[in-house]
C-alpha positions in Angstrom: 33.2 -72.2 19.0 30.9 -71.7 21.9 32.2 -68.6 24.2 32.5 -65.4 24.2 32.1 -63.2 20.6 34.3 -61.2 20.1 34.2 -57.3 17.3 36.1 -54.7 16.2 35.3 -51.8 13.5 35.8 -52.8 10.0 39.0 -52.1 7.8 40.0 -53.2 4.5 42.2 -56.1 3.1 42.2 -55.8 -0.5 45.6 -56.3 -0.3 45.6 -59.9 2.1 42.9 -61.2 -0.7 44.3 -60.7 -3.7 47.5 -62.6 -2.6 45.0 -65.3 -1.1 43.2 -65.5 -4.5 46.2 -66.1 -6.0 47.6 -68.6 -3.7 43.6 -70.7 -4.0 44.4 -70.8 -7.5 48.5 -71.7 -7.8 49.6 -74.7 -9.3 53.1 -74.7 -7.1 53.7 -76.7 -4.2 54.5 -73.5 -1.9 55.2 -70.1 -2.5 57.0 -67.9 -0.1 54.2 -64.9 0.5 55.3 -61.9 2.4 52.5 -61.0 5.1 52.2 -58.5 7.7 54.6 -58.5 9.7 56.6 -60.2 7.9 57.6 -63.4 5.5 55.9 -66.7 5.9 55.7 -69.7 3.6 52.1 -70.8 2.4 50.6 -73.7 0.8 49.8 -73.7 -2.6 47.4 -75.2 -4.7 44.2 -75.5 -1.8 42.4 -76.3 -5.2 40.1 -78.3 -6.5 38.6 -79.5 -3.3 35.2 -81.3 -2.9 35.2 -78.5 0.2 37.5 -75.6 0.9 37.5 -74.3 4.8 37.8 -70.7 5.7 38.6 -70.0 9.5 38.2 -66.6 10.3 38.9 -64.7 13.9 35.2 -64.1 14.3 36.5 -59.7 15.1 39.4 -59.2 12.2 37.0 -56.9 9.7 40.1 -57.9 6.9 38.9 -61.4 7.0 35.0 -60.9 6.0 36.8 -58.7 3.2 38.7 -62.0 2.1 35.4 -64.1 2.7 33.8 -61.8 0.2 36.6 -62.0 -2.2 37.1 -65.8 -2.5 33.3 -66.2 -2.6 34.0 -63.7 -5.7 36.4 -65.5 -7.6 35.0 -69.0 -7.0 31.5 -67.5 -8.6 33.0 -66.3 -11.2 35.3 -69.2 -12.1 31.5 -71.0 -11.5 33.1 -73.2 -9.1 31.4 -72.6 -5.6 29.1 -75.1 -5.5 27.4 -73.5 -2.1 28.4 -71.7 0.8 28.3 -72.6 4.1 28.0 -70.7 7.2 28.7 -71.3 10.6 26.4 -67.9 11.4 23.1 -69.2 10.7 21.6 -72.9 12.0 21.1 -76.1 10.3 17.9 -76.2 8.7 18.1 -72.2 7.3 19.2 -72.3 3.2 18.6 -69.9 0.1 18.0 -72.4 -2.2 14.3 -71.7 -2.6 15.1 -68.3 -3.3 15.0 -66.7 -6.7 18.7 -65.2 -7.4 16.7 -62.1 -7.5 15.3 -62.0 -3.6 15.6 -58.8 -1.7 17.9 -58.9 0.8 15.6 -59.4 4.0 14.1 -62.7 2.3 17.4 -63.8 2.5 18.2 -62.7 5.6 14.8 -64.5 6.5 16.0 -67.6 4.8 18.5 -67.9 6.6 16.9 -67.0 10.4 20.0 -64.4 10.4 20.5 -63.6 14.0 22.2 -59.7 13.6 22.9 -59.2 17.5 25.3 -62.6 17.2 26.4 -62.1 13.8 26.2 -58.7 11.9 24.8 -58.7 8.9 26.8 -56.2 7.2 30.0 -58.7 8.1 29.0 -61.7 6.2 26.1 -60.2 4.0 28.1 -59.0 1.3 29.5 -62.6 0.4 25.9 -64.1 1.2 24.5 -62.3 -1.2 26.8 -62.6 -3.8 26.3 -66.3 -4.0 22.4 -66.1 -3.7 22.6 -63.5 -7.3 24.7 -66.1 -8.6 22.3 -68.7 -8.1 24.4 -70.5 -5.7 22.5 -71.6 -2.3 24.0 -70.7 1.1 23.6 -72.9 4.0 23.3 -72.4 7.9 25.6 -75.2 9.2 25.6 -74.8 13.1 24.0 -76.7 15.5 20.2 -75.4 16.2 20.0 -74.3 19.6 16.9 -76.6 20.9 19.6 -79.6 20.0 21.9 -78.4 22.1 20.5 -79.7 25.4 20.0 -83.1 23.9 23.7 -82.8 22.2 25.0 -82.1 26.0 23.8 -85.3 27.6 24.9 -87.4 23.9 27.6 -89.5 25.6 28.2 -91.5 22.1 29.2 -87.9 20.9 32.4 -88.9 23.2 33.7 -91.5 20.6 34.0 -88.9 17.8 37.3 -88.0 18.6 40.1 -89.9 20.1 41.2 -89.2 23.4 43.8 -86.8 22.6 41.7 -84.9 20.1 39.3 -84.9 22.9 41.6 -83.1 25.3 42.7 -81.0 23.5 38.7 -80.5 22.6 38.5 -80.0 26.0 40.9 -77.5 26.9 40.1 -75.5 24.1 36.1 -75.0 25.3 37.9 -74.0 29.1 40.0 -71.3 27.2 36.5 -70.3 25.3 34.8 -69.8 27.9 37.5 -67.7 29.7 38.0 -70.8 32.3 34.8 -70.0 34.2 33.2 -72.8 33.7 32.6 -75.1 36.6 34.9 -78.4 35.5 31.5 -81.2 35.4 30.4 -78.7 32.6 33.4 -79.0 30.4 32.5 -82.9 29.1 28.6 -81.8 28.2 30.1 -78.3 26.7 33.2 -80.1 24.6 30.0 -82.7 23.6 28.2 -79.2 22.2 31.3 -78.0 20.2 31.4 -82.0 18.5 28.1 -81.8 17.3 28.5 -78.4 15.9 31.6 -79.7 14.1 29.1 -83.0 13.0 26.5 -80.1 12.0 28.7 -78.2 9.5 29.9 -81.7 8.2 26.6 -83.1 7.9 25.7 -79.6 5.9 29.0 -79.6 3.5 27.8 -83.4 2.1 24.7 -82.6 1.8 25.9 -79.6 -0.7 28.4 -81.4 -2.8 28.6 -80.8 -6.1 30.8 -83.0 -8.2 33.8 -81.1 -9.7 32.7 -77.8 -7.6 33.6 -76.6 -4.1 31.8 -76.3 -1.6 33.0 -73.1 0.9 32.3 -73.4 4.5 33.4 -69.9 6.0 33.3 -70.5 10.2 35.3 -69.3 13.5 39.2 -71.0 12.8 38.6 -73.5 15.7 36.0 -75.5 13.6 38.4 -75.9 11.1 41.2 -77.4 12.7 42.2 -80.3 10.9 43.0 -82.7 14.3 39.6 -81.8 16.2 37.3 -79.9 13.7 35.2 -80.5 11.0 37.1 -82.1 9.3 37.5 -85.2 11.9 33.8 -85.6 11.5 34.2 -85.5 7.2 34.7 -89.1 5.5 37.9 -89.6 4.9 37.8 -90.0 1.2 35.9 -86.3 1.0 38.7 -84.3 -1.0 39.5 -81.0 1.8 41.7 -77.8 2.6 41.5 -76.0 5.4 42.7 -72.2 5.2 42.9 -70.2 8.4 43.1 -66.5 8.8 44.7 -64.9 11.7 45.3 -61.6 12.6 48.6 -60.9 14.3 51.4 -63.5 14.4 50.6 -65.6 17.2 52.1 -69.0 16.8 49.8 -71.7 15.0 50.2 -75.3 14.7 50.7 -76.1 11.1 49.6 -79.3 11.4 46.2 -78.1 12.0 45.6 -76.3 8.9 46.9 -76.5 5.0 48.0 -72.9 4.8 47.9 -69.8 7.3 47.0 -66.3 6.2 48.0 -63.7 8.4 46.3 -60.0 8.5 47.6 -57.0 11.0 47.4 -57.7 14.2 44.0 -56.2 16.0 44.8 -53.9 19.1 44.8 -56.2 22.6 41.9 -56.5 24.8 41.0 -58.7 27.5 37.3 -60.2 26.2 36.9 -61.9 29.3 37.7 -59.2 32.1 33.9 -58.3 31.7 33.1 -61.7 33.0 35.5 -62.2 35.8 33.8 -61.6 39.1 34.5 -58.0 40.7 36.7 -58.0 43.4 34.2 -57.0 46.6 35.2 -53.2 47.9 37.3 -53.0 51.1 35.8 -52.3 54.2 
């Protein structure tokens, strides 16, 4: 969502994907996985799906590691139908591009913004799907919509009024709960059309009997006020969120919840909050 970005240095999590991979592909009904730090029972079986939704904690380097492993496996089972990225605007796609384009014409493509999103975090899985032949999408909003979006009052009715609070609360927290209150409504208005955005982009990319894999921040995924509220409701989809650390989630807001190790804390928003004025 909309706020503040957050990094850390990269890792690995060959570990955390292979045990993912499996569980995308199991035919039980849950499977009790053992995950850092410690036991947890996952959903099973997240496939086939006409879509598959990856939520990521925009800083954990283990998750663009998984990102680039399911993207893997789904090419090589020749079931990703296209993936779809949260990182690069509506609009931007690969699909004219031969599977043999150098890596800046993708990155062109795409209108890949490297200051937002670095582009050795998600490049690896973009690029695997443009030398399979399988075009990548920018989802997100563009940013000269957003000011229209703001002022969209109909974009109120998209989610009910509970989703919508919740909506609500979630952009304060976003935005480190700076924001001046008669901003929150135009702001939580923003975050809906970017949800509409990725939707719009994922039914625009089905493929029958394929998946299509939108990889985004773990908010847009959320099952009660996400993408997928703005997704017919006939539209076959699992949502998959990876979270680092074991803070508590809401399982209703997700099909299955992969944890990684925990990153180290820091307060993202003490940068933002206004200095206290010297004494004296």
């Amino acid at each position: 969502m909309a706020g503040v970005l957050h990094r850390a240095r990269r890792g690995t999590a060959a570990a955390f994907a292979a045990g993912l991979l499996g569980l995308l592909l199991s035919a039980c009904a849950s499977s009790p996985v053992p995950t850092p730090p410690g036991p947890s029972t996952i959903a099973a079986g997240l496939l086939p799906a006409d879509a598959l939704l990856l939520g990521e904690q925009h800083d954990a380097a283990e998750h663009h590691v998984i990102e680039l492993q399911v993207v893997q496996l789904l090419v090589a089972r020749g079931q990703l139908a296209a993936l779809v990225l949260e990182m690069a605007e509506q609009g931007n796609e690969t699909g004219y591009l031969p599977p043999g384009a150098t890596e800046d014409q993708v990155r062109t493509a795409l209108g890949w913004d490297d200051k937002a999103w670095p582009w050795s975090d998600y490049g690896p899985a973009v690029l695997v799907a443009v030398r399979a032949g399988v075009p990548v999408f920018g989802a997100n909003l563009p940013r000269e919509r957003m000011r229209d979006a703001m002022a969209d009052v109909s974009l109120d009715a998209q989610l009910g009024p509970a989703a919508r609070a919740a909506q609500q609360e979630a952009v304060r927290d976003g935005h480190c709960r700076l924001l001046p209150e008669a901003q929150i409504a135009p702001m939580t208005r923003i975050q809906i059309a970017r949800d509409r955005s990725m939707a719009q982009t994922i039914l625009k990319a089905r493929v029958p009997g394929r998946t299509v894999l939108l990889v985004s921040g773990a908010a847009h995924g959320d099952k009660l006020v996400g993408v997928p509220q703005q997704l017919p409701t006939e539209v076959p989809v699992k949502v998959f969120r990876l979270q680092a650390g074991d803070a508590p989630s809401d399982p209703g807001t997700y099909d299955a919840i992969w944890r990684t190790p925990a990153l180290p804390e820091k307060d993202y928003c003490a940068e933002l909050r206004p200095r206290p004025k010297p004494a004296g």
